[in-house]
PDB file of N, CA, C and O in Angstrom:
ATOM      1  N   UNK A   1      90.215   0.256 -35.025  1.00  0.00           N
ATOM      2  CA  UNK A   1      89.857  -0.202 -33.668  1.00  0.00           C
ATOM      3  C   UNK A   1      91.091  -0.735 -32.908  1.00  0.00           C
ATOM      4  O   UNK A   1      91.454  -0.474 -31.762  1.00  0.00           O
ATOM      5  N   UNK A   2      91.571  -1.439 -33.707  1.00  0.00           N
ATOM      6  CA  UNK A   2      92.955  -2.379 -32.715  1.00  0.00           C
ATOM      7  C   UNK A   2      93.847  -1.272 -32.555  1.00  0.00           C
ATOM      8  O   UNK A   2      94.244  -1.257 -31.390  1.00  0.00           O
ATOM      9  N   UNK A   3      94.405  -0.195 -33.340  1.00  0.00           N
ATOM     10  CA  UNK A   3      95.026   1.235 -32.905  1.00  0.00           C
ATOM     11  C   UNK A   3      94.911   1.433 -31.074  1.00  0.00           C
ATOM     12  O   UNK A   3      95.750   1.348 -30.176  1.00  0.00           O
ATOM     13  N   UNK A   4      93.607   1.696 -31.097  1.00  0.00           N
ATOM     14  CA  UNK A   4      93.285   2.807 -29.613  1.00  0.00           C
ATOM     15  C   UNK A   4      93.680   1.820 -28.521  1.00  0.00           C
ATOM     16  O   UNK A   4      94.239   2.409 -27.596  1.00  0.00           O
ATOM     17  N   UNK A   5      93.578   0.622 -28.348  1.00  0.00           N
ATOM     18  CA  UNK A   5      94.143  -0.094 -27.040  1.00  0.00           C
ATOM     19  C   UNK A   5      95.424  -0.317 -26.706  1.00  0.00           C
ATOM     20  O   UNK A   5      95.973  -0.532 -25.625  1.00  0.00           O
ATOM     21  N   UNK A   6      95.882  -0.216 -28.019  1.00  0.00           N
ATOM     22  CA  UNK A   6      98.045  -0.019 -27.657  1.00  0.00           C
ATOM     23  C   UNK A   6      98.566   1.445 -26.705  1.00  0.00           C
ATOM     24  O   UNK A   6      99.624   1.703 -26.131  1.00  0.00           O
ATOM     25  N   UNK A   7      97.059   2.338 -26.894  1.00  0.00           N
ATOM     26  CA  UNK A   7      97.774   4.030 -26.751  1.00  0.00           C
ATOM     27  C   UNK A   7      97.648   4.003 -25.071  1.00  0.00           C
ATOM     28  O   UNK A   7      98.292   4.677 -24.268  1.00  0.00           O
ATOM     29  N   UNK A   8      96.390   2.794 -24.756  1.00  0.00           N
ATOM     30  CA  UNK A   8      95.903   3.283 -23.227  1.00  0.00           C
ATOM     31  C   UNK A   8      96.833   2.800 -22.391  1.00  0.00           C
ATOM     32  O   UNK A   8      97.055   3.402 -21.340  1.00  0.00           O
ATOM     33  N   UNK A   9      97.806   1.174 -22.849  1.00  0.00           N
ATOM     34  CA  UNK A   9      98.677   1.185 -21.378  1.00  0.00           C
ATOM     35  C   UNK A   9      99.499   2.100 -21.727  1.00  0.00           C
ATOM     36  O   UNK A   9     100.297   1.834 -20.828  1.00  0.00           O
ATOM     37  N   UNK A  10      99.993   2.958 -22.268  1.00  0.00           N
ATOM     38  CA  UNK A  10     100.808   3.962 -22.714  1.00  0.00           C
ATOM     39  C   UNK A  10     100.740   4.837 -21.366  1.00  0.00           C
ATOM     40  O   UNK A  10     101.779   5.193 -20.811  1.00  0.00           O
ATOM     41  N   UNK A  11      99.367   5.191 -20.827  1.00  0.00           N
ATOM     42  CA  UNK A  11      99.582   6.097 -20.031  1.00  0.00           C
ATOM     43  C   UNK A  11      99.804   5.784 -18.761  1.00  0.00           C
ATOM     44  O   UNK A  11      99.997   6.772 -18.053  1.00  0.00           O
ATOM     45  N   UNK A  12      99.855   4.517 -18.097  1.00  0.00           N
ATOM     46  CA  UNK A  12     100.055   4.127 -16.826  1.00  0.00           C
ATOM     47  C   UNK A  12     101.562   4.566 -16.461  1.00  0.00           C
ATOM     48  O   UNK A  12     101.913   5.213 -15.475  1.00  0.00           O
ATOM     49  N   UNK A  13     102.418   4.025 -17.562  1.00  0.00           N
ATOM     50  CA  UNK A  13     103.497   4.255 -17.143  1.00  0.00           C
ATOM     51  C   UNK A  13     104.409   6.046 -16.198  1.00  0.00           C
ATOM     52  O   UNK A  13     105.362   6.198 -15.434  1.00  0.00           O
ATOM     53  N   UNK A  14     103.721   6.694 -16.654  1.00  0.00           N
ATOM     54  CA  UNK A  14     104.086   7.851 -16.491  1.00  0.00           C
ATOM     55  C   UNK A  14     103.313   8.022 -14.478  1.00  0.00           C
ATOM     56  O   UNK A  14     103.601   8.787 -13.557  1.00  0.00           O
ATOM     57  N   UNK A  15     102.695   7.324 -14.557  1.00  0.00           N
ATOM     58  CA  UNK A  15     102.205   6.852 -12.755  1.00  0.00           C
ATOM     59  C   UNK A  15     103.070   6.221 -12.435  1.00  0.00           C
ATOM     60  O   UNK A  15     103.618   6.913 -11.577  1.00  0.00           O
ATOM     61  N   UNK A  16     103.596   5.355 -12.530  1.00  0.00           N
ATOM     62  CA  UNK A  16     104.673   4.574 -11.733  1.00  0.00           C
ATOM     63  C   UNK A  16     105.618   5.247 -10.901  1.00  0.00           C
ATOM     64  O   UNK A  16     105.679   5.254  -9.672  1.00  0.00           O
ATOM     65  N   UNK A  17     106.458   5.899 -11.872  1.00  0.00           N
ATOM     66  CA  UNK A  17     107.855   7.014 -11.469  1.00  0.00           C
ATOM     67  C   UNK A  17     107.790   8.340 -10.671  1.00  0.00           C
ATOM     68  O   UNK A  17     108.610   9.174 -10.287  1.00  0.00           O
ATOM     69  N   UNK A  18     106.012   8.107 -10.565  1.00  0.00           N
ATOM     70  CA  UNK A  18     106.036   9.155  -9.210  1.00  0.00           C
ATOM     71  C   UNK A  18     105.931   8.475  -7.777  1.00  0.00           C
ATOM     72  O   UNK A  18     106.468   8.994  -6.798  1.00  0.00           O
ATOM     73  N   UNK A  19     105.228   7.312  -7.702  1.00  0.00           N
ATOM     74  CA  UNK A  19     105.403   6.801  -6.286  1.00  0.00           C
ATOM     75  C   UNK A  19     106.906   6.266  -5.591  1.00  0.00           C
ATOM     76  O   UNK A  19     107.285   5.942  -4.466  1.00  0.00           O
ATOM     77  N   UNK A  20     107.555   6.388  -7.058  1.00  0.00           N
ATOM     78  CA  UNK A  20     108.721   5.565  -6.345  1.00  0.00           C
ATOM     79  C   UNK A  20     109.688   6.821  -5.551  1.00  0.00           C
ATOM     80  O   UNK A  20     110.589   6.543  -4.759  1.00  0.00           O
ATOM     81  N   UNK A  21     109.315   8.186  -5.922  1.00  0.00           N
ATOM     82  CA  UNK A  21     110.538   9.098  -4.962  1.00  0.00           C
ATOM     83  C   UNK A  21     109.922   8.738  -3.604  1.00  0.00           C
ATOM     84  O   UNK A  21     110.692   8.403  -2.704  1.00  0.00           O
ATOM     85  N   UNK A  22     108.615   8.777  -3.379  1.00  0.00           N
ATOM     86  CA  UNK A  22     108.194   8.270  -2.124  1.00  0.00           C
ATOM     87  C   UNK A  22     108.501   6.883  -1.125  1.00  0.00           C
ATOM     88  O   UNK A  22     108.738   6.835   0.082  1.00  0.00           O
ATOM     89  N   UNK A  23     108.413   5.991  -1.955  1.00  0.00           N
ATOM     90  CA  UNK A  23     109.316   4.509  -1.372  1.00  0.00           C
ATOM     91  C   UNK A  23     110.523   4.727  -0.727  1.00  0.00           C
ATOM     92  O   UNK A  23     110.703   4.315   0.419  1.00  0.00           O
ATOM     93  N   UNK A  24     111.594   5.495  -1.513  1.00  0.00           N
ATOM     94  CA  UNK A  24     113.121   5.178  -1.623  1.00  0.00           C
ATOM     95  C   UNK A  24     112.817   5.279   0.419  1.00  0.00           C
ATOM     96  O   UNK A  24     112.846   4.171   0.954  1.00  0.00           O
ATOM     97  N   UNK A  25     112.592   6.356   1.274  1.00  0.00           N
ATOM     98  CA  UNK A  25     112.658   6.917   2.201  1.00  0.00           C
ATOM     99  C   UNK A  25     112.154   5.427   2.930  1.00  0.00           C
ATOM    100  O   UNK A  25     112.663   5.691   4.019  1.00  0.00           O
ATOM    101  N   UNK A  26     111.506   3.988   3.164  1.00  0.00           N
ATOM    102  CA  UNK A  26     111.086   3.682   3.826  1.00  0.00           C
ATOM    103  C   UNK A  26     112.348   2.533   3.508  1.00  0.00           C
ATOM    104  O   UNK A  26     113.087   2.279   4.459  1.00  0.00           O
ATOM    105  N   UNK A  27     112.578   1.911   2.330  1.00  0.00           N
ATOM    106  CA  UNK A  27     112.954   0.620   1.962  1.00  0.00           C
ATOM    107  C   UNK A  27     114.437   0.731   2.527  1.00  0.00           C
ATOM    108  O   UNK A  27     115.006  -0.282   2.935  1.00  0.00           O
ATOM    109  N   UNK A  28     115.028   1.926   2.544  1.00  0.00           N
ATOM    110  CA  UNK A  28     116.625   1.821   3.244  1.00  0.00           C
ATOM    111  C   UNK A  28     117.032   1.838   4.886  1.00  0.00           C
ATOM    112  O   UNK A  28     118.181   1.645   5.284  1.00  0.00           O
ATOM    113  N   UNK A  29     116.099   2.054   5.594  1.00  0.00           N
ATOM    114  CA  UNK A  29     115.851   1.181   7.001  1.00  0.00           C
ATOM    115  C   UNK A  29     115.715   0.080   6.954  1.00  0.00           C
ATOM    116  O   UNK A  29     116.417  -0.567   7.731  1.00  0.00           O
ATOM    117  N   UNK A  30     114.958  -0.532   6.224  1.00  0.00           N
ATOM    118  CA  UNK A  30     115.139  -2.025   6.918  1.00  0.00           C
ATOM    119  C   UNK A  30     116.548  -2.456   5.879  1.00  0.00           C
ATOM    120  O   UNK A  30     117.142  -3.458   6.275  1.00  0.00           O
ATOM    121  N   UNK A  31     116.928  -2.011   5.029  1.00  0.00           N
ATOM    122  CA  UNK A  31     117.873  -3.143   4.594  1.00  0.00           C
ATOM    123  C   UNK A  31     119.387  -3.086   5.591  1.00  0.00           C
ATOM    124  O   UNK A  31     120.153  -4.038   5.743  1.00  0.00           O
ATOM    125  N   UNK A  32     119.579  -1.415   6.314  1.00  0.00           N
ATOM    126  CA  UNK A  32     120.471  -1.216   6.913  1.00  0.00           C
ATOM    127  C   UNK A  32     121.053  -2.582   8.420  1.00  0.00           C
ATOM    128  O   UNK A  32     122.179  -2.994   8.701  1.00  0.00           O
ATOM    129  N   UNK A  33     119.550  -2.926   9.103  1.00  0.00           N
ATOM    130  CA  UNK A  33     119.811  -3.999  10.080  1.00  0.00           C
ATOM    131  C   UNK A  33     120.018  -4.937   9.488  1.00  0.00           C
ATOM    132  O   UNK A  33     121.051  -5.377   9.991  1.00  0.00           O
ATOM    133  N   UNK A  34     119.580  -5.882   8.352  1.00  0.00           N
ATOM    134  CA  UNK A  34     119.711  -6.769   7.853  1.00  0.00           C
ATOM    135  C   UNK A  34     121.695  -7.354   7.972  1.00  0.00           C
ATOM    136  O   UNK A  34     122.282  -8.345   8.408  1.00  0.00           O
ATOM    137  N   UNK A  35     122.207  -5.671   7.104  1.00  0.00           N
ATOM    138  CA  UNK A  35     123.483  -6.171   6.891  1.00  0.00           C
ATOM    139  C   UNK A  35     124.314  -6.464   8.024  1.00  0.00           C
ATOM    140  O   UNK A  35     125.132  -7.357   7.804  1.00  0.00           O
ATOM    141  N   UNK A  36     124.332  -6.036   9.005  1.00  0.00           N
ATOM    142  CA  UNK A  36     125.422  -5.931  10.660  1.00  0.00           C
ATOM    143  C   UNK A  36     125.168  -7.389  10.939  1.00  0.00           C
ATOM    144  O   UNK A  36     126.194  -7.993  11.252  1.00  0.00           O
ATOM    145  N   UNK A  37     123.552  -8.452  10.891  1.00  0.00           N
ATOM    146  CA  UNK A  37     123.248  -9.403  11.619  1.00  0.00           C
ATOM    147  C   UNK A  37     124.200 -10.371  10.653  1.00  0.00           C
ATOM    148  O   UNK A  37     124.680 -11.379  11.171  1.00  0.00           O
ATOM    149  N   UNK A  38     124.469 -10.088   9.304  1.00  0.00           N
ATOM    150  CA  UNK A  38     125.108 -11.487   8.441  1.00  0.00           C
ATOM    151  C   UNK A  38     126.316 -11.360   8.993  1.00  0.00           C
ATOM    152  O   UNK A  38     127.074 -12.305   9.210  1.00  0.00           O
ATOM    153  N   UNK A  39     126.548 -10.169   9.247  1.00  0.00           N
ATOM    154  CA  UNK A  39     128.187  -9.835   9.056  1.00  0.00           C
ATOM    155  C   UNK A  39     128.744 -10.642  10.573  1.00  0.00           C
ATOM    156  O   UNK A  39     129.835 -11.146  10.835  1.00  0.00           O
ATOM    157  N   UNK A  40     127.909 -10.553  11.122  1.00  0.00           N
ATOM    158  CA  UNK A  40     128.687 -11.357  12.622  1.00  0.00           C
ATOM    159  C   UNK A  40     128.512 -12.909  12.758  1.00  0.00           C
ATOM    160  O   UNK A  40     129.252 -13.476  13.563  1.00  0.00           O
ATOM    161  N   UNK A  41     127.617 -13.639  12.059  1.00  0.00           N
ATOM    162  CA  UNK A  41     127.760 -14.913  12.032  1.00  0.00           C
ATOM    163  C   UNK A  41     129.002 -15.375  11.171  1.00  0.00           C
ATOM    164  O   UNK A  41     129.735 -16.334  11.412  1.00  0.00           O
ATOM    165  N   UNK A  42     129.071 -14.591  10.240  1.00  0.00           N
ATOM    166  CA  UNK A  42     130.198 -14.877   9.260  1.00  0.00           C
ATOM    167  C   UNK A  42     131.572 -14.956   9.945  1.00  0.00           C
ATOM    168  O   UNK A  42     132.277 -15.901   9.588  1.00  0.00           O
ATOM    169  N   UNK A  43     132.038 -14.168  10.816  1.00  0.00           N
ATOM    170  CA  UNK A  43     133.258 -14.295  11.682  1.00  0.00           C
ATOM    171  C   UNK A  43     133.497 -15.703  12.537  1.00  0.00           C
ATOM    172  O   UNK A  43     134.497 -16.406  12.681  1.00  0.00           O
ATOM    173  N   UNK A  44     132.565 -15.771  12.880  1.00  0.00           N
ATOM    174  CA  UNK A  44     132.341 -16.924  14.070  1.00  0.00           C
ATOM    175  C   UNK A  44     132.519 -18.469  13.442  1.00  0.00           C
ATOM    176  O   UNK A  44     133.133 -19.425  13.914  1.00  0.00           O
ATOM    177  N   UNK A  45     131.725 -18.350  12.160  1.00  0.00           N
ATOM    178  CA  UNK A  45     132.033 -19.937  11.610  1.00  0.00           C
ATOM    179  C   UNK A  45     133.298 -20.128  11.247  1.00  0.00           C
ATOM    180  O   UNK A  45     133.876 -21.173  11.547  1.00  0.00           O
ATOM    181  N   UNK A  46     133.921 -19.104  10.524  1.00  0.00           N
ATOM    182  CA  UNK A  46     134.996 -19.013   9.783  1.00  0.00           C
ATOM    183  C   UNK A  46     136.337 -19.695  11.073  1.00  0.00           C
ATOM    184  O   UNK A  46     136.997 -20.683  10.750  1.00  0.00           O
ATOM    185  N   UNK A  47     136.501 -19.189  12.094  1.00  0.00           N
ATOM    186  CA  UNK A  47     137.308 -19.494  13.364  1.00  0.00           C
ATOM    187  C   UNK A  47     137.399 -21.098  13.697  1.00  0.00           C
ATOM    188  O   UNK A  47     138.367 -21.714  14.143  1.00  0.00           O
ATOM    189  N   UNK A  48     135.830 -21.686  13.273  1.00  0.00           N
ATOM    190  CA  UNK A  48     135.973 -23.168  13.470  1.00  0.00           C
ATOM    191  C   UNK A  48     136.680 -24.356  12.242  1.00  0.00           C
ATOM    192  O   UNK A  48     137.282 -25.430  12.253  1.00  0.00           O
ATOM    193  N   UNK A  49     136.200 -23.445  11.335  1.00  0.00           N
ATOM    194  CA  UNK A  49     136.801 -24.268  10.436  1.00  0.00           C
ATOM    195  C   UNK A  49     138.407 -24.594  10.082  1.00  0.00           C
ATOM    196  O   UNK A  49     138.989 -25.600   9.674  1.00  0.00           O
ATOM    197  N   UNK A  50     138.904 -23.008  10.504  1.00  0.00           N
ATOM    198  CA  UNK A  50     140.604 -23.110  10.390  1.00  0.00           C
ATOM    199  C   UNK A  50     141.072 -24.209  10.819  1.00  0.00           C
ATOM    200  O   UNK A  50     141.649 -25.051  10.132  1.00  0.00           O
ATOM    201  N   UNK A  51     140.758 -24.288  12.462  1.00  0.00           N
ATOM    202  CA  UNK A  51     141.558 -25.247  13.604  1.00  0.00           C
ATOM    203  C   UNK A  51     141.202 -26.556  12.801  1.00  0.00           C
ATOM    204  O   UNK A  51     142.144 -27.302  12.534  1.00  0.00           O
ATOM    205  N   UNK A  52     139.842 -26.933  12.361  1.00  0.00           N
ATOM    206  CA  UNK A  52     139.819 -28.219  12.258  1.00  0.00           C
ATOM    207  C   UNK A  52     140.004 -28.640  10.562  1.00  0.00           C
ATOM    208  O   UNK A  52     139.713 -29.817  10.346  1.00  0.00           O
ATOM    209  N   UNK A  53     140.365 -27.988   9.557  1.00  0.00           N
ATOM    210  CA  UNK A  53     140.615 -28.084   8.482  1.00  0.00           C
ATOM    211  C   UNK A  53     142.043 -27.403   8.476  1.00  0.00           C
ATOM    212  O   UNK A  53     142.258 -26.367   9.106  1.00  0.00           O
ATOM    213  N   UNK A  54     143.223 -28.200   7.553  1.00  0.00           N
ATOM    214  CA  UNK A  54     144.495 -26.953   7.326  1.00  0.00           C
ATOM    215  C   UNK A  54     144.382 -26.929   6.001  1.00  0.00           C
ATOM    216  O   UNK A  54     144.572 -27.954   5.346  1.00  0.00           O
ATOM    217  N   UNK A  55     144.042 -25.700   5.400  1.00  0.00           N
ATOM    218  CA  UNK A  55     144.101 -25.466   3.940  1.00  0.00           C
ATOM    219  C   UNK A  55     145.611 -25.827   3.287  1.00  0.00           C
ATOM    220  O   UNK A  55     146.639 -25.287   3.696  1.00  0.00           O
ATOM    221  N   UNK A  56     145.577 -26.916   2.109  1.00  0.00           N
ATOM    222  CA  UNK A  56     146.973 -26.885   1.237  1.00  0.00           C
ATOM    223  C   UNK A  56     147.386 -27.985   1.934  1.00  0.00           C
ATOM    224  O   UNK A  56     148.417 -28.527   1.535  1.00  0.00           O
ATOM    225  N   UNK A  57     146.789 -28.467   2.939  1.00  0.00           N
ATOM    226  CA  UNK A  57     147.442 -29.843   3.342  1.00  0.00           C
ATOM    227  C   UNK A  57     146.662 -30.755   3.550  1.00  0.00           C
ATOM    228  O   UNK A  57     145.592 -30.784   4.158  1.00  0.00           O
ATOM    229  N   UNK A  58     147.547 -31.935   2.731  1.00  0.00           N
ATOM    230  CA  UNK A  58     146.602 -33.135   2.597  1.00  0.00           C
ATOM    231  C   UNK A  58     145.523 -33.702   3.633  1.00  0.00           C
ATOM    232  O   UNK A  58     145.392 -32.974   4.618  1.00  0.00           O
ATOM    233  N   UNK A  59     144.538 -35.113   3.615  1.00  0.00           N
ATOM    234  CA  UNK A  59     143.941 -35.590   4.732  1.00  0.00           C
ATOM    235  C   UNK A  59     144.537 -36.750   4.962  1.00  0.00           C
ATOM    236  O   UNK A  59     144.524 -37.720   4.204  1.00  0.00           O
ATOM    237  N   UNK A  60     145.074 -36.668   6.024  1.00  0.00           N
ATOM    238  CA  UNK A  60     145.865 -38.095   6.468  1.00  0.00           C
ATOM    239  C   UNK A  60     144.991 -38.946   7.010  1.00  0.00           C
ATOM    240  O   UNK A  60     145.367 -40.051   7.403  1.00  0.00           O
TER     241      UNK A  60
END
């Protein structure tokens, strides 16, 4: 008896790896906007900190 219930999740798996060729096509639009919006805040902070911090030199 305890045999036959190890065999049944056995077969789900072989379902999985077909929905996913279908996903790939939706999930790489949205990650594409995501990256451009980090990338421009990142410039902008960086500019303030130079002037008011000097790296390698002490705080007087």
């Amino acid at each position: 008896m305890p045999v036959e219930p190890p065999i049944q999740p056995t077969t789900p798996p072989p379902e999985a790896p077909a929905p996913n060729p279908g996903q790939p096509g939706g999930p790489p639009p949205e990650i594409d906007p995501p990256g451009p919006d980090i990338d421009v805040p990142a410039p902008e902070t960086t500019p303030s900190i130079d002037p008011g911090i000097t790296p390698g030199q002490p705080v007087a």
